[in-house]
VEXDREN-2710 file (C-alpha; in Angstrom, 1 decimal):
% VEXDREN-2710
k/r/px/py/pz
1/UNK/148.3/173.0/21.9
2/UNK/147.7/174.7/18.6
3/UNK/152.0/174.6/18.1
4/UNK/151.3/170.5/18.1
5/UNK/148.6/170.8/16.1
6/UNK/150.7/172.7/13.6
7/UNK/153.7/170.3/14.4
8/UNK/151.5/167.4/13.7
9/UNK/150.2/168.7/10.2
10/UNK/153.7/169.2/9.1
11/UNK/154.5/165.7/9.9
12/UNK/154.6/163.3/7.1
13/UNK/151.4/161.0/6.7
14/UNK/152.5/157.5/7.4
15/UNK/153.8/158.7/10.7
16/UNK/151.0/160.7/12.0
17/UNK/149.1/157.2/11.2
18/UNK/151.6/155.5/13.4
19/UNK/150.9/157.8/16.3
20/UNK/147.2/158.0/15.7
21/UNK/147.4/154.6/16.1
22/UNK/149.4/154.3/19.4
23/UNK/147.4/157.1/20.7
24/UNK/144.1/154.9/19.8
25/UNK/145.3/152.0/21.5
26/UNK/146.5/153.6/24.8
27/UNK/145.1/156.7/25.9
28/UNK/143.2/155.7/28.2
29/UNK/139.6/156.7/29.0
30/UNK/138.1/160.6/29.2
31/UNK/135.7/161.7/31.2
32/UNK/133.3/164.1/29.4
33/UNK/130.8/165.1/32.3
34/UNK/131.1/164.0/36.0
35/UNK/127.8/165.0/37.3
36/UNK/124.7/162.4/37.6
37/UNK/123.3/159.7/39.6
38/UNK/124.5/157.0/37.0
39/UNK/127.2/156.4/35.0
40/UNK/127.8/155.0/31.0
41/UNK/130.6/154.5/29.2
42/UNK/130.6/155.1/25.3
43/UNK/132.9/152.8/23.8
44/UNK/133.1/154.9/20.3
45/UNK/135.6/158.0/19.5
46/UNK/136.9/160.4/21.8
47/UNK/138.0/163.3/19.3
48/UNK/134.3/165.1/19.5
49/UNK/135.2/165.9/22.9
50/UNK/138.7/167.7/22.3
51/UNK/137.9/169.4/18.6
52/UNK/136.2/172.3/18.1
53/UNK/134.1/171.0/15.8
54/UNK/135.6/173.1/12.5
55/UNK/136.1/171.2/9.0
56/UNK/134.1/168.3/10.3
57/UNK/133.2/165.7/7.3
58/UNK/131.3/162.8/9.1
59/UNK/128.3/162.5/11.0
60/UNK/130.2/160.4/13.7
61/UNK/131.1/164.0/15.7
62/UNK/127.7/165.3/15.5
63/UNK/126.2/161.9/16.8
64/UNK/128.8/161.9/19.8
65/UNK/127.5/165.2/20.6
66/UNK/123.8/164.4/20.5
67/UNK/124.7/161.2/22.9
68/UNK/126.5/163.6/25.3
69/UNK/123.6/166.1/25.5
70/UNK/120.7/163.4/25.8
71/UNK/123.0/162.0/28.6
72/UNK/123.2/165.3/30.2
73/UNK/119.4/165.7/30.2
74/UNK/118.7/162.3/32.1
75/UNK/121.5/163.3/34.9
76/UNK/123.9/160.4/33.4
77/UNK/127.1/161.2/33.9
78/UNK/129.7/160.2/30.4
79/UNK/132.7/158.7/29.8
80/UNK/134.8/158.4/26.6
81/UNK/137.3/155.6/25.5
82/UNK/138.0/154.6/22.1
83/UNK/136.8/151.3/20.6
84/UNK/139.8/150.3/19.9
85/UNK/141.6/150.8/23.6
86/UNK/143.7/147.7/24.6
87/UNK/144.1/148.9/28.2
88/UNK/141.8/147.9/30.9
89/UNK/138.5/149.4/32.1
90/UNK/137.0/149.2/35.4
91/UNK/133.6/147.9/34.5
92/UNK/132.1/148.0/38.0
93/UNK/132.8/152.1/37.8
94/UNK/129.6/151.9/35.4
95/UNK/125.6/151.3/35.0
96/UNK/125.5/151.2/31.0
97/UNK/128.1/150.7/28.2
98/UNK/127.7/151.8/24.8
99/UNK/129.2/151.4/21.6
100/UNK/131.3/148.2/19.7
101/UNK/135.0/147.4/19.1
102/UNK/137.4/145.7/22.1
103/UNK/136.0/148.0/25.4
104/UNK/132.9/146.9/24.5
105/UNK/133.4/143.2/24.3
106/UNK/135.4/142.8/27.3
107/UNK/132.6/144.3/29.2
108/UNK/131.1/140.7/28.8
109/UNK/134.1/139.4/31.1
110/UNK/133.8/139.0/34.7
111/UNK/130.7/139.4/37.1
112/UNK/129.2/142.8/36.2
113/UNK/125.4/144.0/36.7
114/UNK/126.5/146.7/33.1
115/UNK/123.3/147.1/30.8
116/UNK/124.9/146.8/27.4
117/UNK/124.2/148.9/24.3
118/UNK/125.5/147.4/21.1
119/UNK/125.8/150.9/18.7
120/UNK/126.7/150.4/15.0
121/UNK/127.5/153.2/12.4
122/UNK/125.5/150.8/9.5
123/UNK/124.5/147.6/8.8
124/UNK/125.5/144.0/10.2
125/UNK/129.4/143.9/9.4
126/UNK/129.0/140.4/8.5
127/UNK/126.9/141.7/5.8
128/UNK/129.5/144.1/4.7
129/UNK/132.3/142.4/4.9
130/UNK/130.9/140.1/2.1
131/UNK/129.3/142.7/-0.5
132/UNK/132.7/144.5/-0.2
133/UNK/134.5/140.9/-0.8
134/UNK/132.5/140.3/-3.9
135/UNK/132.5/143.6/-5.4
136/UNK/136.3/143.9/-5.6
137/UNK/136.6/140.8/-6.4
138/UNK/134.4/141.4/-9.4
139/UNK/136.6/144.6/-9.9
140/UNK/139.8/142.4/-10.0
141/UNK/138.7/140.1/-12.4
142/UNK/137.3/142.3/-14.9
143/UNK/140.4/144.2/-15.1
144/UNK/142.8/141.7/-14.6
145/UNK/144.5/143.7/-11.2
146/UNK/144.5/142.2/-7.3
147/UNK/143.2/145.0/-5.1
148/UNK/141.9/143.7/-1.5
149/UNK/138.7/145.1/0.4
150/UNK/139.9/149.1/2.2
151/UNK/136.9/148.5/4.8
152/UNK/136.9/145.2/6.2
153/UNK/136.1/144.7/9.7
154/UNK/137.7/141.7/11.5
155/UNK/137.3/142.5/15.4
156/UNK/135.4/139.7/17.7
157/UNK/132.2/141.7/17.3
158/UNK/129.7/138.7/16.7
159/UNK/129.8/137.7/20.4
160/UNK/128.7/140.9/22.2
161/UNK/126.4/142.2/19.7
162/UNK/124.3/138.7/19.6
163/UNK/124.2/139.1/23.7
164/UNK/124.1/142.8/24.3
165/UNK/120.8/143.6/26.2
166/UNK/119.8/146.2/23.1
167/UNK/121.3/146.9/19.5
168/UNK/121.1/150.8/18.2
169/UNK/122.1/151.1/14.2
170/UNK/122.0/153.9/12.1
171/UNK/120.6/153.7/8.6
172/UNK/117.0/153.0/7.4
173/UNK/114.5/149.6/7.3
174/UNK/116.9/148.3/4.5
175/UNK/120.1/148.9/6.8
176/UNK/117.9/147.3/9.5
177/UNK/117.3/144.2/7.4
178/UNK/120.9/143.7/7.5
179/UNK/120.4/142.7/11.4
180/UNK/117.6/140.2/10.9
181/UNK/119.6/137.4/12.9
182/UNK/119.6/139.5/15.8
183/UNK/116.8/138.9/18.9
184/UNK/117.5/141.3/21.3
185/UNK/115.9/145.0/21.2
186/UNK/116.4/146.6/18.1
187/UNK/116.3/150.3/17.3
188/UNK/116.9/152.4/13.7
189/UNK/118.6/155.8/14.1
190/UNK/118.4/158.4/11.2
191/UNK/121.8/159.4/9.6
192/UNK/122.2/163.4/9.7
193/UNK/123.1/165.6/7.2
194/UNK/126.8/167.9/8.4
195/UNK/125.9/170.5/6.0
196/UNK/125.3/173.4/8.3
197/UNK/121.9/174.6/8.7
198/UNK/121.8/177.6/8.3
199/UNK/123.2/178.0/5.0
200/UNK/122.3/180.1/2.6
201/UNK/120.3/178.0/-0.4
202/UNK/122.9/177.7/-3.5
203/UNK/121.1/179.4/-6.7
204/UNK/121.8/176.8/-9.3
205/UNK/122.5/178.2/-12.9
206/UNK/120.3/177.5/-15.3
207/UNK/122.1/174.7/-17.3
208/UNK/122.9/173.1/-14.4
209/UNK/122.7/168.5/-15.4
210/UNK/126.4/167.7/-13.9
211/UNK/126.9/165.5/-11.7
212/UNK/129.1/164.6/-8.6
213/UNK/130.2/161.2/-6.7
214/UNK/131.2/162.0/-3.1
215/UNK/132.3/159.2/-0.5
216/UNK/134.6/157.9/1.9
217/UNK/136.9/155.3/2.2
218/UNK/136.3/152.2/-0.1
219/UNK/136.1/153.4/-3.4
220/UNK/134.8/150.1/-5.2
221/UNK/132.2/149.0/-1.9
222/UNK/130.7/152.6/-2.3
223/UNK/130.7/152.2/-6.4
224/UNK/132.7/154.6/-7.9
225/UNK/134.0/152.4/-10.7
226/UNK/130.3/152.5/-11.5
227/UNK/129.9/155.5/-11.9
228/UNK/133.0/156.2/-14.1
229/UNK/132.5/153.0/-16.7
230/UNK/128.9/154.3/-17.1
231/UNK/129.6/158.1/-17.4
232/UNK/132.3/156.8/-19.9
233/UNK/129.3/155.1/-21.8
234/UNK/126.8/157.9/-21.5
235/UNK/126.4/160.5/-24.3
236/UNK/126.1/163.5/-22.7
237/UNK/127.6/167.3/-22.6
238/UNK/127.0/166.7/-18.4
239/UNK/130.5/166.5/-16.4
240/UNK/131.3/164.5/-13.9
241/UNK/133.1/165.8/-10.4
242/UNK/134.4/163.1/-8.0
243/UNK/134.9/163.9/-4.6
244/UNK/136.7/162.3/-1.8
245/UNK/140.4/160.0/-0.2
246/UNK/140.4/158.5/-3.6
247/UNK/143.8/158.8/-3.5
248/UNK/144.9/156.6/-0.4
249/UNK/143.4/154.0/-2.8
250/UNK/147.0/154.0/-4.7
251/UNK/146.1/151.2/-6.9
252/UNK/142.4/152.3/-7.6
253/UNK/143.4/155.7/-8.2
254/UNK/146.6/154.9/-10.5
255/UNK/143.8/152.7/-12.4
256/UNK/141.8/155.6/-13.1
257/UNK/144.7/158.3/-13.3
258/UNK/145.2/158.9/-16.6
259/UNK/141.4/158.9/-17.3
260/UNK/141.4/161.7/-15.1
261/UNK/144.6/163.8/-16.3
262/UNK/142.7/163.1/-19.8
263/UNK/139.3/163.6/-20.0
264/UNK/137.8/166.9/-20.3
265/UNK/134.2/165.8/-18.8
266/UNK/135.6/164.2/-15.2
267/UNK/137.0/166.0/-12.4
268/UNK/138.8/164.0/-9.8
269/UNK/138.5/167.6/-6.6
270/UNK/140.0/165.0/-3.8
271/UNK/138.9/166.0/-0.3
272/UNK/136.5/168.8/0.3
273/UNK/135.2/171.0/3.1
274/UNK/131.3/170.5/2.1
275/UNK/130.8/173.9/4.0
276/UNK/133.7/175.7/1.7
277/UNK/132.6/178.1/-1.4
278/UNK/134.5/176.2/-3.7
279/UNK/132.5/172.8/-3.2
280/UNK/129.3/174.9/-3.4
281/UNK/130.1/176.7/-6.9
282/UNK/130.7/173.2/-8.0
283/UNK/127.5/172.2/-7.1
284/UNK/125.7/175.4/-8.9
285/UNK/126.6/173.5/-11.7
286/UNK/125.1/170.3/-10.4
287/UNK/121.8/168.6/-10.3
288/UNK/122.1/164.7/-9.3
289/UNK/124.3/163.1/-6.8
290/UNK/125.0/159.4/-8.2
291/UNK/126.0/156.5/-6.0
292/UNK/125.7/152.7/-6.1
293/UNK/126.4/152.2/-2.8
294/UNK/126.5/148.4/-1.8
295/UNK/126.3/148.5/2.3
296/UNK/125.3/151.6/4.1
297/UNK/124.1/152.7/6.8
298/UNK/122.4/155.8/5.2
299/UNK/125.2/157.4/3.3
300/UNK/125.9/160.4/5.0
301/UNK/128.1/161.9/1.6
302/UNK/125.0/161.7/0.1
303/UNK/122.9/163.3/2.3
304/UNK/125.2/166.1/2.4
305/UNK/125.1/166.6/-1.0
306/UNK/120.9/166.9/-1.5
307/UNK/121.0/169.1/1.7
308/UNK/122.3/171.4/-0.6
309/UNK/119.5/170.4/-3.7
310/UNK/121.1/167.4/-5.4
311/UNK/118.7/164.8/-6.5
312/UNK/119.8/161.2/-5.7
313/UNK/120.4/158.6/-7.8
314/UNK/121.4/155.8/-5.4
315/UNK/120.8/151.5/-4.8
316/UNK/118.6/150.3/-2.5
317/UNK/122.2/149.2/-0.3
318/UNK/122.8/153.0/-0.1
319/UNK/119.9/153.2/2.5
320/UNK/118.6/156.6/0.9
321/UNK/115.4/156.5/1.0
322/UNK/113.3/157.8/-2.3
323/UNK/109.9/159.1/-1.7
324/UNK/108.8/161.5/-4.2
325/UNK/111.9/162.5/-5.3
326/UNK/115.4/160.7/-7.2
327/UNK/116.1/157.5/-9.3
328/UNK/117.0/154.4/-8.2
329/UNK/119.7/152.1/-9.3
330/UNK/118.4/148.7/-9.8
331/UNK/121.3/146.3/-9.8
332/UNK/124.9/147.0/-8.4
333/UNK/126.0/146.7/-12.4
334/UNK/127.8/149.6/-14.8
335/UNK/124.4/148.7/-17.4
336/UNK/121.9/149.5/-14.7
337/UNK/123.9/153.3/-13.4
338/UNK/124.1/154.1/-16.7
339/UNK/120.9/153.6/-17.2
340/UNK/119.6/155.1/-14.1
341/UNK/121.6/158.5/-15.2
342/UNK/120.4/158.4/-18.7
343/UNK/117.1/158.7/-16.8
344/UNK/118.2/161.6/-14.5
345/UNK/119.2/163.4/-18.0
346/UNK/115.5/163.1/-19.5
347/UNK/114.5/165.2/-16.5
348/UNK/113.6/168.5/-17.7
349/UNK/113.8/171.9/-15.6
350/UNK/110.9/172.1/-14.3
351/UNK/110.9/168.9/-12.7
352/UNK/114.5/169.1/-11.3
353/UNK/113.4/172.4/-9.9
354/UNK/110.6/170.2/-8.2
355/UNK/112.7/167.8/-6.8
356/UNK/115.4/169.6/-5.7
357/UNK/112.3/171.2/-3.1
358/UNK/111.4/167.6/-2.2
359/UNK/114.8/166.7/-1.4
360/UNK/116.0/169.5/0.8
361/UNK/112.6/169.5/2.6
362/UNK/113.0/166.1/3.1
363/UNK/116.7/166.2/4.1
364/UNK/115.0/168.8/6.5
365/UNK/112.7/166.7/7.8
366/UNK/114.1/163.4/8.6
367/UNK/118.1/164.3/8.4
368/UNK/118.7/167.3/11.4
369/UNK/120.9/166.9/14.6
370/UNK/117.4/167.2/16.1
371/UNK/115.7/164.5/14.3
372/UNK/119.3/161.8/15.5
373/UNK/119.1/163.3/18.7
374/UNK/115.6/162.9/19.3
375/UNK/115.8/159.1/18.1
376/UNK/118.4/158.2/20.5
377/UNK/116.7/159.7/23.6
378/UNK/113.1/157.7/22.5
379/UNK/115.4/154.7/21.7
380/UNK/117.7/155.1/25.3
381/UNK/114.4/155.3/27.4
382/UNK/113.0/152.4/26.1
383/UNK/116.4/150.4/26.6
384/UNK/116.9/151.5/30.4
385/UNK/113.5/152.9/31.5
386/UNK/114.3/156.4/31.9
END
């Protein structure tokens, strides 16, 4: 298995997408744990269940985990198919479906007694669909260049999530606002932190004021062109570091490129291990992560990032929530960032020595595998009276 793996690595990029794809689409359903008086089917990703867990960057693994062991508490025995499986499912095989994408809204075909458990990674796709329209859109015409949305979401999905018998999301009470047209059960999960924790806390140097951008796909929806026009504007000695797929973004990227290759005071890193020494000695450097989101569901990046002691400076749309700690973003506009970092630079030591605290006790608090894990079992019973 590990001589595939190695194979597959090797293998150039747009033809590992082609078989990641195939594999998606046809592979049929895996069966987790056998054991337990009832049965559910997660309609979600299967690749927690088959990866050791190394070099994971999204929260998605960790939350497929925490469903598995919850599961295994209540005696409910699991099942795994990807959300977007074309093949068919034997419904009746099952007491509860979980999850989105095609599995999931078949189960509303046919004459079945299935309890069904909408499960979204965010706000209401609707919402997100049309902030990401508008923003690139905005984008295009300022700079006179057609790129197209990288994170739309087209699937039937309206149908079974307005009849599902419950609707889990992760995020906060702005991610939740996103679902107000909903009537069914609602229930908020907390987004986790991957940063592992145990780690050793960084010891920031003494002049640390840089600061970092750190995302996912969707460059423009999770406002890196922002970031950059207002770091271009702000008089500063600070750098900025960039991390994350920005290059799959050809167009985006290639936009920015030569900015990159010519500034002295940006650093485009690409894809990091958030776990790795060289992302941490970055971040000795650091003090704020910035990021004008415009739909999340609790950016996950970003709570990564002030696990490790970076103060946020994020929208409302990020779903980070401020208490007494980080600056907020008022508008989704290059003026208001800039202005919101010029803010973060009037900070002086002592008090970004204070908020760091805040933030990685907070992070602590509200952010843990425990903490998700804990919220889907309180949210579960309540759906199916366990």
């Amino acid at each position: 298995m590990s001589f595939l793996k190695f194979l597959f690595k090797l293998t150039p990029k747009f033809i590992r997408d082609i078989f990641r794809e195939y594999y998606n689409k046809h592979s049929g359903i895996l069966k987790v744990h056998e054991t337990g008086t009832k049965k559910l089917l997660l309609s979600y990703i299967k690749s927690p269940f088959y990866t050791d867990g190394s070099n994971i960057n999204h929260p998605n693994y960790f939350e497929s985990i925490a469903i598995s062991d919850v599961l295994k508490k209540y005696n409910i025995s699991l099942d795994v198919v990807d959300y977007r499986y074309e093949g068919k499912v034997n419904y009746s095989e099952y007491n509860y479906i979980l999850g989105f994408g095609l599995p999931f809204q078949k189960s509303f075909q046919g004459k079945n007694l299935l309890t069904k458990i909408c499960y979204h990674a965010g706000p209401n796709i609707h919402h997100t669909n049309l902030i990401e329209a508008k923003r690139v859109n905005q984008f295009n015409k300022k700079n006179h260049i057609f790129l197209s949305p990288e994170r739309e979401t087209y699937w039937p999905w309206i149908f079974s999530t307005i009849s599902s018998d419950a609707l889990m999301h992760t995020g906060n009470s702005w991610t939740r606002s996103t679902y107000a047209e909903f009537e069914q059960n609602l229930f908020t999960l907390p987004v986790m932190s991957i940063m592992d924790t145990d780690h050793d806390p960084l010891t920031f140097k003494d002049s640390a004021r840089d600061f970092i951008w750190i995302g996912g796909n969707g460059a423009i929806w999770k406002g890196l062109d922002l970031v950059i026009e207002a770091f271009k504007k702000l008089k500063t000695d600070s750098k900025l570091h960039i991390f994350g797929p920005v290059e799959n973004e050809r167009k985006f990227y290639n936009f920015y490129k030569n900015y990159f290759d010519n500034n002295d005071s940006i650093y485009f890193h690409g894809m990091v291990d958030v776990n790795s020494d060289y992302f941490k000695e970055i971040i000795k450097s650091c003090a704020f992560t910035v990021f004008p989101g415009s739909s999340e569901g609790g950016a996950s990046s970003v709570l990564t990032s002030m696990h490790l002691g970076l103060i946020p400076i994020v929208t409302t749309q990020s779903s980070i929530d401020l208490d007494n700690f980080g600056i907020l973003i008022e508008e989704l506009q290059v003026n208001s960032t800039k202005l919101a970092m010029e803010k973060a630079q009037m900070l002086d030591k002592k008090e970004i020595s204070r908020q760091r605290n805040a933030v990685i006790k907070h992070i602590e608090k509200n952010h843990s595998t425990t903490n998700y894990r804990n919220s889907f079992e309180e949210a579960l019973k309540q759906i199916i009276n366990l």
